[in-house]
C-alpha positions in Angstrom: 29.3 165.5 137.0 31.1 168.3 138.5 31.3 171.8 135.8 34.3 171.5 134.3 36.1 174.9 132.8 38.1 175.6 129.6 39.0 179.1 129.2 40.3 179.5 125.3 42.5 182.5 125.0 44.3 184.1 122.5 44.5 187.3 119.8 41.9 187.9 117.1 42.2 186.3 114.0 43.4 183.3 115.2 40.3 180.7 115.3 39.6 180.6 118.7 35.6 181.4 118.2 35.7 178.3 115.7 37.6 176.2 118.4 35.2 176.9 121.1 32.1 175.9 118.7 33.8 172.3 117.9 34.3 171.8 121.6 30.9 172.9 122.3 29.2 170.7 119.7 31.0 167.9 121.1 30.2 168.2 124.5 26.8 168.7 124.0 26.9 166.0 121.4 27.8 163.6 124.7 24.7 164.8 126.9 26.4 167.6 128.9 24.8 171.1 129.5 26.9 173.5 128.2 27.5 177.0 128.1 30.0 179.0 125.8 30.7 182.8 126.3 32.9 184.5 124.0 34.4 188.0 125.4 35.8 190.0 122.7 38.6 192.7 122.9 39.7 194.5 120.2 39.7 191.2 118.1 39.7 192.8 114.7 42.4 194.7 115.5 44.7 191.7 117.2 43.8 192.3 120.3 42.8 189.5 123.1 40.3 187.5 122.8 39.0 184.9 125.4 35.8 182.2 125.5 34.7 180.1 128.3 33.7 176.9 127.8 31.8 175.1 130.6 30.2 171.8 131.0 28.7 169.4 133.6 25.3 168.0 134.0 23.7 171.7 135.3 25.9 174.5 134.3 24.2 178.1 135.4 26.3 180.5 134.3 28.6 180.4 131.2 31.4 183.0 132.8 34.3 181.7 134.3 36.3 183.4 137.6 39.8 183.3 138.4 40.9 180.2 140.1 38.2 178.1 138.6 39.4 176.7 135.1 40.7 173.2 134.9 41.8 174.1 131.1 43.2 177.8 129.8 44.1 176.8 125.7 46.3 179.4 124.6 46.7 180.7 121.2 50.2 182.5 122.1 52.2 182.8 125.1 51.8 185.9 126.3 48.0 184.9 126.3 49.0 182.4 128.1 50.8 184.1 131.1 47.9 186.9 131.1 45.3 184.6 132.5 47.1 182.1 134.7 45.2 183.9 137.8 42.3 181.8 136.2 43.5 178.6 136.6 42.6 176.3 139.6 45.4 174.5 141.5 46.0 171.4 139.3 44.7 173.4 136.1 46.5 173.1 133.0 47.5 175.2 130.2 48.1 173.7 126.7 49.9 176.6 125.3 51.2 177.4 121.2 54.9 178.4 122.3 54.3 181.1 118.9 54.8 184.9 120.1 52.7 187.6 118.4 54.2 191.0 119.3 51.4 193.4 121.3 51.3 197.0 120.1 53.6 198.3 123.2 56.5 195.7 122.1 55.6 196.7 118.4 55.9 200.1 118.7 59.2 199.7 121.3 57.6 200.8 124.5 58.2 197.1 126.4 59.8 194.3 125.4 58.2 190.9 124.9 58.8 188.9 128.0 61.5 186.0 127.8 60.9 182.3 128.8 57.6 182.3 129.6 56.7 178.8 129.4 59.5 178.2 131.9 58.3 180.7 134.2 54.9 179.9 134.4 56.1 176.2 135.0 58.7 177.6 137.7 55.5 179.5 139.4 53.8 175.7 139.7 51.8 175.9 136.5 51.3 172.1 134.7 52.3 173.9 131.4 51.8 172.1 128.1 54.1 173.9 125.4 53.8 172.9 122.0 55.1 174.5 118.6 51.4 174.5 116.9 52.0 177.2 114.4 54.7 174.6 112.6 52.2 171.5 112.6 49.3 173.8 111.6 51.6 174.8 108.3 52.5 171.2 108.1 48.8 170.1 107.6 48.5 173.1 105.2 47.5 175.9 106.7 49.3 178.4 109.3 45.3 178.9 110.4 44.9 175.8 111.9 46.7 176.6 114.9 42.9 176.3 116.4 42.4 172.1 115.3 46.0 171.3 116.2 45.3 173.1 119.6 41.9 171.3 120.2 43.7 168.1 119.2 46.1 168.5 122.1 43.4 169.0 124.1 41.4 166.3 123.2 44.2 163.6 125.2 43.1 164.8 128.3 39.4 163.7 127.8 37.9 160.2 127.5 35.9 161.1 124.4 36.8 159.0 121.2 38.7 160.1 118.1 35.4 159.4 116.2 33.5 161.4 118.7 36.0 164.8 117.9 36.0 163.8 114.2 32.1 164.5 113.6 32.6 167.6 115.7 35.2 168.8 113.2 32.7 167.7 110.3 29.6 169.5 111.7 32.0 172.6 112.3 34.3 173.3 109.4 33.4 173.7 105.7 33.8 170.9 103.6 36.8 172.1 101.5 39.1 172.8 104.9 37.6 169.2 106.3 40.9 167.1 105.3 43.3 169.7 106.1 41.6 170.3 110.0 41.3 166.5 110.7 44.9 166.3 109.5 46.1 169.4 111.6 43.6 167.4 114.7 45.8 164.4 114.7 48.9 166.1 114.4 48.1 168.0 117.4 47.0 164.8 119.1 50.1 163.0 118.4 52.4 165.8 119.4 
């Protein structure tokens, strides 16, 4: 099989190291090598965080380039738009359409860019746009914005619901385990 590449992007805080090790566990769950880099920014301090994912039956290197990831998963829009260079033609970003103010719109120096969804889709981008933030709150938590995003994901594979349920068990504590497979197949189903 051909390396296939998910970039995961988004700010710190938001779950994107824990969505990257349920995808990772799955994949290599099904026989695939796979690689996982996480590249911190200044995470701690909301700043952008991104983590490749890549799989295939021999994967080298875990970084991905621009114009080589079939998948960006965005945490927040702007995240979104930051990294399209990444994507391959026929890529596809699954984005949270949530927008978490940088420091330059936070302290007044820019202004947070309008319709970005709409623009990255007018540029030629397959965009997926979904409200996560309000079905992670209604499975419980505004912090699952990571499952419901991974369960969006998860239509565009072939592996089963079962298959993405014992990745969520090996990977989340047992106390969060209902709310995250509830926040999985809302994200699914949206």
């Amino acid at each position: 099989m051909k390396t296939k590449n998910i970039m995961i992007v988004g700010v710190g805080g938001q779950g994107s190291l824990l969505a990257s090790k349920l995808l990772g566990k799955l994949l290599l769950t099904k026989g695939y090598d796979v690689k996982v880099s996480e590249v911190h920014g200044m995470s701690q301090r909301g700043g952008s965080v991104v983590t490749y994912v890549r799989f295939g039956d021999k994967v080298y290197s875990p970084i991905i380039d621009k114009g080589e990831a079939d998948y960006i998963v965005s945490f927040e829009l702007l995240e979104a738009a930051r990294y399209t260079e990444y994507l391959k033609p026929g890529g596809k970003i699954v984005t949270n359409t949530q927008q978490i103010n940088p420091m330059p719109v936070i302290t007044g120096a820019a202004e947070y860019p309008a319709d970005l969804a709409k623009k990255m889709a007018d540029a030629g981008i397959d965009v997926d746009a979904f409200d996560a933030l309000k079905l992670a709150e209604e499975a419980g938590s505004s912090k699952a914005v990571n499952i419901v995003l991974m369960g969006h994901l998860s239509k565009n594979f072939d592996f089963t619901l079962e298959e993405w349920m014992e990745a969520i068990e090996s990977s989340v504590p047992a106390k969060f385990l209902e709310l995250n497979k509830k926040a999985f197949a809302l994200g699914r189903d949206a």
